[in-house]
N, C-alpha and C positions, 0 to 999 in steps of 0.2 A: 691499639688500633683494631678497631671490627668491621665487617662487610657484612650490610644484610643483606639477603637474595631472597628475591621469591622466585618458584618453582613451578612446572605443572609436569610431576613424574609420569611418566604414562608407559606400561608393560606392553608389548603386541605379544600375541603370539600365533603362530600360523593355524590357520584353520581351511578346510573345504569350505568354498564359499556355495551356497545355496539360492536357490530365488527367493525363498523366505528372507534371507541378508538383504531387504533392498536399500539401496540409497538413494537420495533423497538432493533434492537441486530447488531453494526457493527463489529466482527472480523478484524484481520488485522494480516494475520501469516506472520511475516516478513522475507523478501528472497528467498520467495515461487516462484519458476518458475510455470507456468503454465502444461508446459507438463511431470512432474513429478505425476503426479494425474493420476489416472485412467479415471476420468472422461474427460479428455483432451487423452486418450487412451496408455497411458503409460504402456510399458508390465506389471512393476512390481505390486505386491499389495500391495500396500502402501498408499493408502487412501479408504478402504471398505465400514466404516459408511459414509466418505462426496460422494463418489457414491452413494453411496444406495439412501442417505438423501438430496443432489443436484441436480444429475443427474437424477434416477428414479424418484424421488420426487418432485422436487423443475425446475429451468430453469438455463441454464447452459448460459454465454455466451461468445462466442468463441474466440473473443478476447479485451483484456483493451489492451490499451497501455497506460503505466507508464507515469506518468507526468515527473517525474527524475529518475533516476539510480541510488539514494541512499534514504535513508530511510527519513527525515527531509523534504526535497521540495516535494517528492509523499505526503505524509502525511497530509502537510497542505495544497496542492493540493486537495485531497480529502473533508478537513475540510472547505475550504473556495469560493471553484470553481474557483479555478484562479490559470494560471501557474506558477513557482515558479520564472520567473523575473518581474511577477508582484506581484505575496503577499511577494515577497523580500528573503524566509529564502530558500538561494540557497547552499550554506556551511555544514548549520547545527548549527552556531553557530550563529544566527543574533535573535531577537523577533520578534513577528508578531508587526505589528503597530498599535496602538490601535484605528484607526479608521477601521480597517476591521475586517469584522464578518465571526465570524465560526456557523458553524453549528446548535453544542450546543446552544448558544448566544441564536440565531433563534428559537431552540425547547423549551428552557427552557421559553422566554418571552411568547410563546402561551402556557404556562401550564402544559409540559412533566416535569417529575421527570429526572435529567440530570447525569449521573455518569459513569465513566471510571477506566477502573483498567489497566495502562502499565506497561512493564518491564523499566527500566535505559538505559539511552544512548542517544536517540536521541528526545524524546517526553516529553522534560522536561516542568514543568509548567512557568518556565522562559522565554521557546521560547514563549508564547501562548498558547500552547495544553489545558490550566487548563480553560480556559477560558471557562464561559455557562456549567461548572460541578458544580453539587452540590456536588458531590463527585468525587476526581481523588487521582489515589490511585497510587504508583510508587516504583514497587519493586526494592528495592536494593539487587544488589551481595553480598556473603558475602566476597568476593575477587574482588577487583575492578579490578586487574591485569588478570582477568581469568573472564571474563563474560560468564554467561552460561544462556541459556534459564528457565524460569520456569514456563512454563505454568502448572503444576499442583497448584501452588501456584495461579499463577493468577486467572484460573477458581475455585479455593476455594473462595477466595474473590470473585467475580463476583456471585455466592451460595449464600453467605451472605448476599450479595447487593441486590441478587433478593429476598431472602426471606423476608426484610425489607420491600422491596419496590412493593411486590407483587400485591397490590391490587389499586396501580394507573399507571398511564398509562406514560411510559417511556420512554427514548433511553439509552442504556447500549453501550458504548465502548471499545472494548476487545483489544491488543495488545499484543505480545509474539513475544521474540527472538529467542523459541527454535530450528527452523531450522535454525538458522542463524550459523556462524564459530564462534569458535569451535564448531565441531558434536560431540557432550557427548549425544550418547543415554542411558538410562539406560540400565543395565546387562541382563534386561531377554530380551533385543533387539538386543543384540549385536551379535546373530546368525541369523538376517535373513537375505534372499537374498544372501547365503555363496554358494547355490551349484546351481545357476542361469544361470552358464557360463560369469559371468561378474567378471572380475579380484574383489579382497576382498582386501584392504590396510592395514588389521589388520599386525601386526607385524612388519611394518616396521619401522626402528631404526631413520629415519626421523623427528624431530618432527614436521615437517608441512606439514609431510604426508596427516594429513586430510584433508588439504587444494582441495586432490589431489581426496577424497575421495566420490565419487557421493553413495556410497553403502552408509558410516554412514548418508549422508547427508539423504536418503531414509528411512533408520531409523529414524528417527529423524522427516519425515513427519508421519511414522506411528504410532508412539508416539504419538504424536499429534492427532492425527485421533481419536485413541481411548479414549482420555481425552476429546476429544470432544462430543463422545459417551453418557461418563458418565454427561457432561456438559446440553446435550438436555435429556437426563434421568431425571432430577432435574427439566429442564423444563414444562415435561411433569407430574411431581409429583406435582409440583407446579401449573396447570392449565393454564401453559401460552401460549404451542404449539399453540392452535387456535386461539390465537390475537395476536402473534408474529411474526413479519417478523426479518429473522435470516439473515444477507448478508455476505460474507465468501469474501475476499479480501486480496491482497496482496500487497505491495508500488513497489516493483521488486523483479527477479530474481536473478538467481548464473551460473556463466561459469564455468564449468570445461572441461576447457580444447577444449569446442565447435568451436570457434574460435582464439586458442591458446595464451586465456587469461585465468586467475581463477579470482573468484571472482566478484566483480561486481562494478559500479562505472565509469569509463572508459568510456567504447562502449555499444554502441547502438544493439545490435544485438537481436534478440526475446529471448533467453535464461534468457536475463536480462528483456527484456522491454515486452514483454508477461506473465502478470500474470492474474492467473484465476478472477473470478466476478462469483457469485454464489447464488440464493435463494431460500428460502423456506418460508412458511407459506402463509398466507390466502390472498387469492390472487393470488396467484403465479400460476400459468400453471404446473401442473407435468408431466415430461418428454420432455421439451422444450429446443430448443436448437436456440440461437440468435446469428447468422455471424454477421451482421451488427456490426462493429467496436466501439466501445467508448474510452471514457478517464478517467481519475481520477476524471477532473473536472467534467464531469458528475455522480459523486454518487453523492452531494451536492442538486442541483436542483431536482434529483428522491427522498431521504429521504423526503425534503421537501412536495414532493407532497403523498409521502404513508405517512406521517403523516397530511396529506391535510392542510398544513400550507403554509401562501403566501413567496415566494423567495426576496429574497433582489433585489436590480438593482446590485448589487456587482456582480453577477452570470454571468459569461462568460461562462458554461456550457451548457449541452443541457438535461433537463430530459428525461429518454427512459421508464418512463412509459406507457408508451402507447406501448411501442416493451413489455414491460414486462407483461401488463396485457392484453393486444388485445382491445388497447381502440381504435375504430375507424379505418380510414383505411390511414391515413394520412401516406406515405413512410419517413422513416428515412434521415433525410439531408444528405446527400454527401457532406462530410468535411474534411479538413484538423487536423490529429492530431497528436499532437504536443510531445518532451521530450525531456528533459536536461541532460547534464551532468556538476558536479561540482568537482569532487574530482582533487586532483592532484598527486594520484599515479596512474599507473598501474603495474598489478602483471602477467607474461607472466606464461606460463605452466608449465618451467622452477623454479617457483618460485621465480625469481630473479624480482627485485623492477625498474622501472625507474621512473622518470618525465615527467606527463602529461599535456600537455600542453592547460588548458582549456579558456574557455568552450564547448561543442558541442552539437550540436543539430540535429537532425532527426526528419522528417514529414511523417507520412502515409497519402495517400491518393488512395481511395480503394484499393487496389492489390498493388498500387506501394509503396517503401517507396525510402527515398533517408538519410544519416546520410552525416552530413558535421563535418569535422574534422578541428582544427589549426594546420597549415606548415607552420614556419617560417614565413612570412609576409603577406600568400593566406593561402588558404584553401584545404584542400583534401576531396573529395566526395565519396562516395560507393552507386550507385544507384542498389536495388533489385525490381523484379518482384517475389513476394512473394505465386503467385499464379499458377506459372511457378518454381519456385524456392524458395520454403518454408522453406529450411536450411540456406536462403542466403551464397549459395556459390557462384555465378557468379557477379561478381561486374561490370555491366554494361555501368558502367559510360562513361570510355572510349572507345568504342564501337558504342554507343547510348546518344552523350551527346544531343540530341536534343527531346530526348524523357522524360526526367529531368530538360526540361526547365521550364515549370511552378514550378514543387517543389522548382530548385533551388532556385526560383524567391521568394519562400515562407519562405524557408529559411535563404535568405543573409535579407528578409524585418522582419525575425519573433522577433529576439533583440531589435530592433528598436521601434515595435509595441508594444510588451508588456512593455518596460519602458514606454513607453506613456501612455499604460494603466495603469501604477503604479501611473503614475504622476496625471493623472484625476483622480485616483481613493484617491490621498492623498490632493486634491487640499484644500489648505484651512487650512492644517495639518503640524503638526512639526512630520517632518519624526523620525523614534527613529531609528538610528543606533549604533549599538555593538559598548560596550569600552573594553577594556584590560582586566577590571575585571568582564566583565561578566559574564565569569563562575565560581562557585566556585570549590578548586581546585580539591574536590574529582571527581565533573564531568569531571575535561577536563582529570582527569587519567583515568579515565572510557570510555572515546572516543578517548583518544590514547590507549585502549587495544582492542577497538574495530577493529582500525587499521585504521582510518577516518581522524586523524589529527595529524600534527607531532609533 
């Protein structure tokens, strides 16, 4: 008789702690649009503490654009610095491959204490996400058919975790579904924003009325808001405020109804692919605000350097430490950024479902952006001037197709480029691709209730 075990030994040993030691807290409220926030100037008040504590506080910056349009490639986008047709999990259903490094990997082998608390669905430890945690914690529904946010849950554990782990130097990973659909705010929520002048969807005999719903959706950020509240309260009980960098982030947005789609997935449009980017703690500039553009792949290479640990060669990213702490006077590169789309539904205003026909992609590059769609055997284009036209409602393309030339040109080569880059970066590797049963099955019911897969 034998018992295998796996292990993860880990030595402490006591040390003065320094403000050089900072730790490090990534948030991630998933399907957070950006201008739903106060601090992105949204009439409503629906995020009070992350104003107060981002905006006056901390540095705000104006715009990420999402790596994907669903939750799983922004994600590990984020985790790994590389777009999702290069680190591969484009679906939501593939694993990372185990020759590329995330994040964690990176902090844990320089000496950070590594743990993450998500909600179910799409950041399961199967894809990778577990990966470089010494602890990852994954709340389950207690209705797989009925997913519901629980960030009170979550930030309890993430309490716990910090009180364990208080006295060495960290990175903690948060995730929550609670803004996500269904919008189930709690009851002492369910009256604001009623006499705002913005229609209220309460009572209608619909059930996917919410879908339709930007007011519960608002709730539901300020739900949020203030568990976050009580979240940096605990912080600050606990002495971490002054060696904690706190980064507040989102994978994308939600349409309702903006360019007469719900939901998200799909299109390319800033409702989905404009999500906020936010910080605070030591370091940080208070009351700063950065236009200059980034990406997802760019949190990867900045973590690395606020925890002053060296970056992988894996890193396609661009750290904007220096935009965030005023190191130096070097100007922000002027670049192309990039995002996907993978699902294959989309959901019209209407609520009625078709066949999307993917993949698509979109490129900003300063002011301009350009989203290239599949038509039957070409392509269809939407070129905006976002600077001139910040709703994107004028779709310039046919008008102006010569002013779209380089984007297109970035566009028809960007598929192309990043398999290549997948390829060098697996050279030498037995690529691991998804079988049949890689999910188990309570998951893939869990991601068809999310609405992701059919």
């Amino acid at each position: 008789f034998s018992l295998l075990v796996w292990s993860n030994p880990t030595v402490y040993a006591k040390t003065d702690r320094s403000r050089a030691d900072t730790n490090i807290i990534l948030l991630s409220i998933d399907t957070l649009r950006a201008d739903h926030l106060g601090a992105y100037e949204y009439e409503r008040d629906t995020s009070p503490f992350i104003d107060a504590t981002f905006a006056d506080g901390g540095t705000v910056f104006e715009y990420l654009v999402a790596a994907a349009t669903t939750t799983t490639p922004s994600h590990m986008s984020i985790f790994t610095s590389l777009y999702p047709s290069s680190h591969g999990l484009k679906t939501g259903l593939e694993p990372l491959d185990p020759s590329l490094t995330t994040v964690p990997e990176v902090l844990r082998a320089a000496g950070l204490e590594t743990g993450a608390v998500t909600e179910d669905g799409w950041l399961g430890i199967r894809h990778g996400f577990g990966r470089g945690f010494n602890t990852y914690a994954e709340n389950k529904g207690a209705d797989i058919m009925a997913p519901e946010g629980q960030v009170d849950v979550t930030f309890a554990k993430a309490k716990r975790w910090l009180h364990r782990n208080s006295d060495k130097r960290f990175f903690l990973f948060l995730h929550t579904f609670q803004v996500h659909d269904p919008y189930a705010p709690p009851v002492a929520y369910q009256r604001l924003f009623v006499n705002d002048g913005v229609a209220d969807d309460e009572g209608e005999k619909d059930p996917m009325a919410y879908l339709r719903s930007s007011t519960l959706y608002d709730r539901e950020i300020r739900y949020t808001d203030d568990q976050l509240k009580s979240l940096f309260a605990y912080l600050e009980e606990l002495g971490l405020l002054d060696n904690t960098v706190f980064i507040l982030t989102s994978d994308h947005g939600e349409e309702f109804g903006d360019h007469g789609y719900m939901g998200h997935g799909a299109h390319m449009h800033d409702e989905v692919q404009r999500v906020p980017l936010m910080f605070h703690g030591p370091g940080v500039p208070r009351g700063r605000r950065i236009e200059e553009p980034v990406s997802h792949i760019d949190i990867m290479p900045t973590i690395l350097d606020l925890a002053e640990v060296e970056r992988s060669p894996q890193v396609d990213g661009q750290s904007f430490i220096d935009l965030l702490q005023r190191k130096g006077t070097r100007s922000w590169e002027r670049r192309p950024l990039f995002s996907e789309a993978w699902t294959s539904m989309v959901l019209y205003a209407d609520l009625k479902r078709s066949f999307f026909d993917k993949p698509a992609f979109s490129v900003r590059l300063g002011d301009e952006k350009l989203h290239r769609y599949r038509a039957g055997d070409g392509f269809s284009y939407e070129y905006f001037n976002l600077k001139a036209d910040p709703g994107e409602t004028r779709n310039l393309f046919a008008d102006r197709p010569g002013h779209a030339t380089k984007l297109k040109r970035l566009l028809d080569d960007y598929q192309g480029n990043a398999t290549a880059r997948r390829n060098e970066l697996l050279s030498g590797t037995s690529d691991v691709e998804p079988d049949e049963n890689f999910l188990d099955p309570a998951r893939e019911e869990k991601l068809r209730a999310l609405g992701y897969i059919q």
